[in-house]
Residue frames as a rotation matrix with the C-alpha (Angstrom) as fourth column:
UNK 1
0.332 0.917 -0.222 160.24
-0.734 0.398 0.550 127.26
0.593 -0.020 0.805 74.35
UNK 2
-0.745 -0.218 0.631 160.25
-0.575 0.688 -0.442 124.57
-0.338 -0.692 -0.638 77.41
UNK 3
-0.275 0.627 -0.729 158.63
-0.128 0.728 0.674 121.61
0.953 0.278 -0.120 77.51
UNK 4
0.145 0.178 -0.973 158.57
0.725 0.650 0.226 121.23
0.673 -0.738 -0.035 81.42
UNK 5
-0.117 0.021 0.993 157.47
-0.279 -0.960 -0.012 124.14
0.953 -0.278 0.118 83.70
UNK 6
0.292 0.480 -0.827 157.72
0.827 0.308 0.470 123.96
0.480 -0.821 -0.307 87.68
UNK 7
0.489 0.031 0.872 157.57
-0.058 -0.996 0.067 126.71
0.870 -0.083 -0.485 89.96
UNK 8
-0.103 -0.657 -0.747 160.23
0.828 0.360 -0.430 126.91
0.552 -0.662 0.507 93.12
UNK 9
0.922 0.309 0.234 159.31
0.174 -0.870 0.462 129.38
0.346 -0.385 -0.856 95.60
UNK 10
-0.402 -0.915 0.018 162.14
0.051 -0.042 -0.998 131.15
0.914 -0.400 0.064 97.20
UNK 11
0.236 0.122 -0.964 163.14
0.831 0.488 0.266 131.02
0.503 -0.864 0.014 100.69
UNK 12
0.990 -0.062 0.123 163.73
-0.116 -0.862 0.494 134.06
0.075 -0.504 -0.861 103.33
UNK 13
0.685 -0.721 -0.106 167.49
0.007 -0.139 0.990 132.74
-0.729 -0.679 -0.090 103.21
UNK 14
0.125 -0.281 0.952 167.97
0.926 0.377 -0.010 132.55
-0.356 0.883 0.307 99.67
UNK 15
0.836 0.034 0.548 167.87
0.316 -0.846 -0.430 136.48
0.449 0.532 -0.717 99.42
UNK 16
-0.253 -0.912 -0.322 171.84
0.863 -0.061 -0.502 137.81
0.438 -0.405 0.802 100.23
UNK 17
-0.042 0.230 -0.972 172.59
0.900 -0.415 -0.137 141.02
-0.435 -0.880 -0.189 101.93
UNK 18
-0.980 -0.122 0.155 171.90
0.186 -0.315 0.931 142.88
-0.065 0.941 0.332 98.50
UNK 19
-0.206 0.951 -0.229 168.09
-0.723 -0.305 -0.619 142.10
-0.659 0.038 0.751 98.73
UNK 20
0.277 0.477 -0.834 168.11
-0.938 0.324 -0.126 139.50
0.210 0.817 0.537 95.78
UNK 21
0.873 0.005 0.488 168.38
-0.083 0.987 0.139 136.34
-0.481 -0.162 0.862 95.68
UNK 22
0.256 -0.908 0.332 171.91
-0.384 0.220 0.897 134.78
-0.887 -0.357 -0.293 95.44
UNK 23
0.083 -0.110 -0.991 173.44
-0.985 0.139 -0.098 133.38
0.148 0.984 -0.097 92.34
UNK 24
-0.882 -0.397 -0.253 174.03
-0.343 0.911 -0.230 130.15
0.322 -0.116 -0.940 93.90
UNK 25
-0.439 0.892 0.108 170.34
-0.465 -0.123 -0.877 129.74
-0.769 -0.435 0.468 94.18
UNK 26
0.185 0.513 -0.838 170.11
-0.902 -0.250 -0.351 129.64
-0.389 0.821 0.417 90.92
UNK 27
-0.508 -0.805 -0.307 172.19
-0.809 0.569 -0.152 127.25
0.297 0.171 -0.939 90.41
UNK 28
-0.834 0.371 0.407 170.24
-0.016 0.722 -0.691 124.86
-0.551 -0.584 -0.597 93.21
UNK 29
0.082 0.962 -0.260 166.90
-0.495 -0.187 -0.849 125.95
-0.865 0.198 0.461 91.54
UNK 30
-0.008 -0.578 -0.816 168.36
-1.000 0.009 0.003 124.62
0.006 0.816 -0.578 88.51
UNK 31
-0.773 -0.632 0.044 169.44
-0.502 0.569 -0.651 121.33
0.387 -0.526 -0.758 89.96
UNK 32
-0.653 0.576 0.492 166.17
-0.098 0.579 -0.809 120.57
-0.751 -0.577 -0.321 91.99
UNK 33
0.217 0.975 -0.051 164.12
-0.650 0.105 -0.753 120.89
-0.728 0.196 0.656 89.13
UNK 34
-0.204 -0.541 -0.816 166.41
-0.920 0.391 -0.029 118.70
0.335 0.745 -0.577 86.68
UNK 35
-0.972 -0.129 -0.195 166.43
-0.022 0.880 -0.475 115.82
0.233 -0.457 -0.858 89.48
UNK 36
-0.516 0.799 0.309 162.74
-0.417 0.081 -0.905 116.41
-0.749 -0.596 0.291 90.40
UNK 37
0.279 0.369 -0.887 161.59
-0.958 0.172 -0.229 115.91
0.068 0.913 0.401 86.86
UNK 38
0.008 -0.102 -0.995 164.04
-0.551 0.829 -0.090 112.59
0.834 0.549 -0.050 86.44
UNK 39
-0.934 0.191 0.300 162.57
-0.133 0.595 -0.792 111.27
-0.330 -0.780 -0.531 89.74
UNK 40
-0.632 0.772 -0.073 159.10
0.033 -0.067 -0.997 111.95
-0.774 -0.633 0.017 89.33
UNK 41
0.779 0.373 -0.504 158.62
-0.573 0.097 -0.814 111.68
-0.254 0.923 0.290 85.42
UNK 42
-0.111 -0.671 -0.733 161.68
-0.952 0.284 -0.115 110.06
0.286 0.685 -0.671 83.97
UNK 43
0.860 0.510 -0.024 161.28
-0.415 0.725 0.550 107.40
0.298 -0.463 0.835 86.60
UNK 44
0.073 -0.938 -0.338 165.03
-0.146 0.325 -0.934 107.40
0.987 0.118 -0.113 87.59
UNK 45
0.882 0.393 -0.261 165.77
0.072 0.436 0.897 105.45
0.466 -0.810 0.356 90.52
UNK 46
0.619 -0.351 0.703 168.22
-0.583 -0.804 0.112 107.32
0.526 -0.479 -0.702 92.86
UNK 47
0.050 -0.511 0.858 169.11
-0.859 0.417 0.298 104.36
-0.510 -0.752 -0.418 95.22
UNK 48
-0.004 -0.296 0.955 169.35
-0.247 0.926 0.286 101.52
-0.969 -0.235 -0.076 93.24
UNK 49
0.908 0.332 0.254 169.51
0.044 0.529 -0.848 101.82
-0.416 0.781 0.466 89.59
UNK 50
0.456 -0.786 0.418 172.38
0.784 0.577 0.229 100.76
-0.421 0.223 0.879 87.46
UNK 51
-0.454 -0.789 0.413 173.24
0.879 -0.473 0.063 104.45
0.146 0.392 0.908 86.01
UNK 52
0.449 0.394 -0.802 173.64
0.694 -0.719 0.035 107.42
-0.564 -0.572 -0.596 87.75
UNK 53
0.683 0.333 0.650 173.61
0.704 -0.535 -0.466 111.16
0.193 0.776 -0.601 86.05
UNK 54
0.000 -0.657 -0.754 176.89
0.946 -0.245 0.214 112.81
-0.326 -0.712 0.622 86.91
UNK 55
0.752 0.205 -0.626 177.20
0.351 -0.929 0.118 116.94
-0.558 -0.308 -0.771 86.75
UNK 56
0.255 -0.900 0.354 180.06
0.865 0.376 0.332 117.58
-0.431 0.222 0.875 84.29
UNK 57
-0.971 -0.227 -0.079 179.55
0.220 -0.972 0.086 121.36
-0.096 0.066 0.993 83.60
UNK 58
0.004 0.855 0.519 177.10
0.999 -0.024 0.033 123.88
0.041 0.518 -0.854 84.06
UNK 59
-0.836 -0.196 0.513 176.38
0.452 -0.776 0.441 127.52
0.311 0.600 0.737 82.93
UNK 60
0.440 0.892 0.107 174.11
0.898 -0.436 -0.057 130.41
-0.004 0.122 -0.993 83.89
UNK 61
-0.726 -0.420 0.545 173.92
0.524 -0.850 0.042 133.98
0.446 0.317 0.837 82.79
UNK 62
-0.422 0.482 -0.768 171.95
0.553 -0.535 -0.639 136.93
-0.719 -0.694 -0.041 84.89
UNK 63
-0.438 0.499 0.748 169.28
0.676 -0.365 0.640 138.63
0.593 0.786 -0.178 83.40
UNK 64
0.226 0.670 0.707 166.92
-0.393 -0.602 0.695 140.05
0.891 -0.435 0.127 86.46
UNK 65
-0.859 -0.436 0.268 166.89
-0.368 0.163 -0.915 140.18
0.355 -0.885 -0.301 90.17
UNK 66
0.147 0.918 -0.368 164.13
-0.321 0.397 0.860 138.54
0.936 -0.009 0.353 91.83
UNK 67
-0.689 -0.723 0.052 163.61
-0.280 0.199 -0.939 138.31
0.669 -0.661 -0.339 95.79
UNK 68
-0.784 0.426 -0.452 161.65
0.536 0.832 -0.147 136.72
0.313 -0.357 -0.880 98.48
UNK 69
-0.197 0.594 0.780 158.82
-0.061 0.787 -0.614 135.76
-0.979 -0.168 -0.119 98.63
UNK 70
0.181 0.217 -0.959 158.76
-0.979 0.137 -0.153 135.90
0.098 0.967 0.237 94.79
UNK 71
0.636 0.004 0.772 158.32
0.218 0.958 -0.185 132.38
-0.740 0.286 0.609 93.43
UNK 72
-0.341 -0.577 -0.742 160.30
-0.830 -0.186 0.526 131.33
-0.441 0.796 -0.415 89.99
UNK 73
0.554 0.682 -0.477 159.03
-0.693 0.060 -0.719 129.97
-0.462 0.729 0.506 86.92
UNK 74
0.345 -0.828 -0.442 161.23
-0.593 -0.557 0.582 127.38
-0.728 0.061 -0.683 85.73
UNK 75
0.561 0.169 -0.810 161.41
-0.827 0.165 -0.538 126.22
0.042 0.972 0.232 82.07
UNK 76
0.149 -0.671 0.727 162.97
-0.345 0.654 0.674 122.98
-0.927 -0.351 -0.134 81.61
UNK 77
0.639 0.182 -0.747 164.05
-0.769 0.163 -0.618 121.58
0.009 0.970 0.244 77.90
UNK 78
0.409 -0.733 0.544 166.76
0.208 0.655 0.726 119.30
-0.888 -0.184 0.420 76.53
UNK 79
0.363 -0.623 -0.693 169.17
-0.593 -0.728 0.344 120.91
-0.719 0.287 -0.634 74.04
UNK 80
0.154 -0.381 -0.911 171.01
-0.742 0.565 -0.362 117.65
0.653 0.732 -0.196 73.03
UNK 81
0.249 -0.021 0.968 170.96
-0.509 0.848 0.149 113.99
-0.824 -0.530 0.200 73.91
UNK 82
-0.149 -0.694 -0.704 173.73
-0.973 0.230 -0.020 111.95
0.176 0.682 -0.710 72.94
UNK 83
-0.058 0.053 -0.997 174.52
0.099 0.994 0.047 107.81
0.993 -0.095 -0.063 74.08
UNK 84
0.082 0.168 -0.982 175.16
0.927 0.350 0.137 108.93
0.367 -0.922 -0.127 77.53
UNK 85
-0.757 -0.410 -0.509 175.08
0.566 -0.800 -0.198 112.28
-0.326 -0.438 0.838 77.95
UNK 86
-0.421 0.329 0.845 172.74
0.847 -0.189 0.496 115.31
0.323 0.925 -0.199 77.92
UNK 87
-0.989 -0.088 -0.115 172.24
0.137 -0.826 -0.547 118.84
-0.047 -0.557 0.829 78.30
UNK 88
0.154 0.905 -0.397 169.36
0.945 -0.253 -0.208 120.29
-0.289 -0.343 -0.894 80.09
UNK 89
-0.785 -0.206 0.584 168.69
0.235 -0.972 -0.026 124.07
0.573 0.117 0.811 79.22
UNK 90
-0.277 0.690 -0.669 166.61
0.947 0.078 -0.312 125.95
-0.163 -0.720 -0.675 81.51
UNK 91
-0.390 0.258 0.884 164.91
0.278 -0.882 0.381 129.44
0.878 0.395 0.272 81.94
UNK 92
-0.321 0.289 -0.902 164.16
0.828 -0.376 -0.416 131.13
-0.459 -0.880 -0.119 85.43
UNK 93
0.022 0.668 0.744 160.95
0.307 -0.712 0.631 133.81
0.951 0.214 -0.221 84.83
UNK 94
-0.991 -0.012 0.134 159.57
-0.130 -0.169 -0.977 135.53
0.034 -0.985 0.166 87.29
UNK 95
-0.512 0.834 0.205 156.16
0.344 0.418 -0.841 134.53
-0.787 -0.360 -0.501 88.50
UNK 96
-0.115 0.538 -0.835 154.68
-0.518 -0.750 -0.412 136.60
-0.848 0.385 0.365 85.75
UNK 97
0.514 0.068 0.855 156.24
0.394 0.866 -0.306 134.21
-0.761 0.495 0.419 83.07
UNK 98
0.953 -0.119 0.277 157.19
0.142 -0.633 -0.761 137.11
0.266 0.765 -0.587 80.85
UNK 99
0.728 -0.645 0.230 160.13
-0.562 -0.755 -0.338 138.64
0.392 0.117 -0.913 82.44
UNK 100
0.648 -0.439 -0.623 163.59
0.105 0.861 -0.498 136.37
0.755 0.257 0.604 82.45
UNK 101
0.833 -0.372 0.409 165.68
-0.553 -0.553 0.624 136.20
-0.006 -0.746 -0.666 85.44
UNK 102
-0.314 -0.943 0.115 168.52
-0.556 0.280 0.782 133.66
-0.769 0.182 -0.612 84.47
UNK 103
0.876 0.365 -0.314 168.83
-0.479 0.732 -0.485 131.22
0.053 0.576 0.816 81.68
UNK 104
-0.231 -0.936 0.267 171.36
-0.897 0.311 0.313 128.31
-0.376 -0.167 -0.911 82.13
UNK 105
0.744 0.424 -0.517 172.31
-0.533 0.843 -0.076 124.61
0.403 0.331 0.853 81.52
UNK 106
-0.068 -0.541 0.838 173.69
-0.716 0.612 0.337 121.50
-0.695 -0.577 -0.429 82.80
UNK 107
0.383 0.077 -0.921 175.15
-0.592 0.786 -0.180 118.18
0.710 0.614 0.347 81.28
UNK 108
0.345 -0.068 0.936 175.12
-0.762 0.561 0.322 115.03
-0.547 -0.825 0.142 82.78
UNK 109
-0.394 -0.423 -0.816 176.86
-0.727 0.686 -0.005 112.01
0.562 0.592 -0.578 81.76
UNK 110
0.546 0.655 0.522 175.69
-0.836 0.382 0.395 109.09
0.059 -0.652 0.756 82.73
UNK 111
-0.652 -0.754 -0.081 177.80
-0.653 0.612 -0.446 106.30
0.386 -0.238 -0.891 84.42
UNK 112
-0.039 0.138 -0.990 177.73
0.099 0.986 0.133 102.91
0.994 -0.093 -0.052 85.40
UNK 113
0.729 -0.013 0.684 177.01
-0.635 -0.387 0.669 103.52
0.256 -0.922 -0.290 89.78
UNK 114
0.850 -0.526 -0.020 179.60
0.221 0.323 0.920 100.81
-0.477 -0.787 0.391 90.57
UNK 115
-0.347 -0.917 0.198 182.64
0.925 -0.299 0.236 101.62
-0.157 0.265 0.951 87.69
UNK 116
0.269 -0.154 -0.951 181.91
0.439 -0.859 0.263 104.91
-0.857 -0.488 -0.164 87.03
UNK 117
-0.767 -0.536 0.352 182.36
0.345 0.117 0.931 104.36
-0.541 0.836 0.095 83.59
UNK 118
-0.616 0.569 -0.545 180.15
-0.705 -0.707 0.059 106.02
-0.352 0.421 0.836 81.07
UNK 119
-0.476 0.673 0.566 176.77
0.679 0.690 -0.250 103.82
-0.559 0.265 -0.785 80.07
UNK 120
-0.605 0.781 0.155 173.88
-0.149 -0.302 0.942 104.59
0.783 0.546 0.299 77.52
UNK 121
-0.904 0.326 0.275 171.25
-0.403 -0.444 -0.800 106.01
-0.139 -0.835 0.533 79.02
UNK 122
-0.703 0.574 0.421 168.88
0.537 0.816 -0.216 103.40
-0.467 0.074 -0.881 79.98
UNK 123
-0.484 0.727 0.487 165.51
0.761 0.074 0.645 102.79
0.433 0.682 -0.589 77.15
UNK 124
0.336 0.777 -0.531 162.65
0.942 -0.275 0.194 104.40
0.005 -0.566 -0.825 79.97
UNK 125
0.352 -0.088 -0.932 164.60
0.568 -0.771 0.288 107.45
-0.744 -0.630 -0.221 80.81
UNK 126
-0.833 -0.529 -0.162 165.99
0.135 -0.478 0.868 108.16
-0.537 0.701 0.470 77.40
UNK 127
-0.193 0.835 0.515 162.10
0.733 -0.227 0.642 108.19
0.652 0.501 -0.568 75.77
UNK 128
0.497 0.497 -0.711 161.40
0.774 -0.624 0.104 110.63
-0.392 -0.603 -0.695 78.97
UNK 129
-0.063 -0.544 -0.837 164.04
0.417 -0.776 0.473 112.72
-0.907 -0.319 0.276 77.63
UNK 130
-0.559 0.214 0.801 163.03
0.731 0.584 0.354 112.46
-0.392 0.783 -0.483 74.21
UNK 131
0.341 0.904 0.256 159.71
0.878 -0.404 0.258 114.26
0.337 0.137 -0.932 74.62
UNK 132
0.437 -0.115 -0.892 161.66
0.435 -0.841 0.322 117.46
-0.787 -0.529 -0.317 76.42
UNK 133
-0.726 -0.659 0.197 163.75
0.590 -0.450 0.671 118.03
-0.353 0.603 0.715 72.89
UNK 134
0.430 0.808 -0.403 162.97
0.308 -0.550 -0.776 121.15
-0.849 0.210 -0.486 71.69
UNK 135
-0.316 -0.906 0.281 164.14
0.935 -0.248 0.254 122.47
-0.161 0.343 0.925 68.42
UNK 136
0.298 -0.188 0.936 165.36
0.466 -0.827 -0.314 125.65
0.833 0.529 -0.159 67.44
């Protein structure tokens, strides 16, 4: 179960010389919808707030191929949120919704933008994440 669904269309260069779309797609597809969410709901502020979300490992596993001009479905949740850290899990469908074409996750830590030092993730952006925990 996700809490946050956005669809990413693919791109005529995103498919390799297989026919499918690249694993490192995924990966980006992944990525843009994490940061699109905590721009555009969380209300994180990219250029000028005091703690940025740093990449510190992420994970995906192949399920289905899936190539252009297919769109992707992609699920968005939160797994576990700690003081400054938390993992996103995702889910790439295909357009249908039904059939799974990766499932993966990232964790960010969040840091202080001028030391670099790990910070609690600020009040606003930790209630946005809040509402994505899913359990089970």
């Amino acid at each position: 179960m996700y809490a946050y669904w956005e669809t990413v269309p693919t791109r005529w260069k995103d498919n390799d010389v297989y026919g499918h779309v690249n694993n490192a797609v995924h990966y980006s597809m992944m990525d843009t919808v994490i940061n699109t969410w905590l721009i555009r709901t969380a209300g994180l502020d990219i250029h000028d707030g005091d703690a940025i979300g740093l990449c510190v490992e992420s994970h995906c596993v192949y399920r289905a191929s899936v190539s252009f001009p297919e769109a992707v479905r992609v699920g968005l949740r939160v797994g576990h949120l700690g003081r400054s850290s938390v993992r996103y899990e995702l889910g790439l469908f295909r357009e249908d919704g039904e059939t799974v074409v990766a499932e993966g996750h990232f964790v960010h830590v969040f840091v202080d933008r001028e030391t670099r030092r790990p910070a609690g993730i600020p009040g606003p952006l930790r209630e946005a994440m809040e509402k994505l925990v899913v359990a089970g």
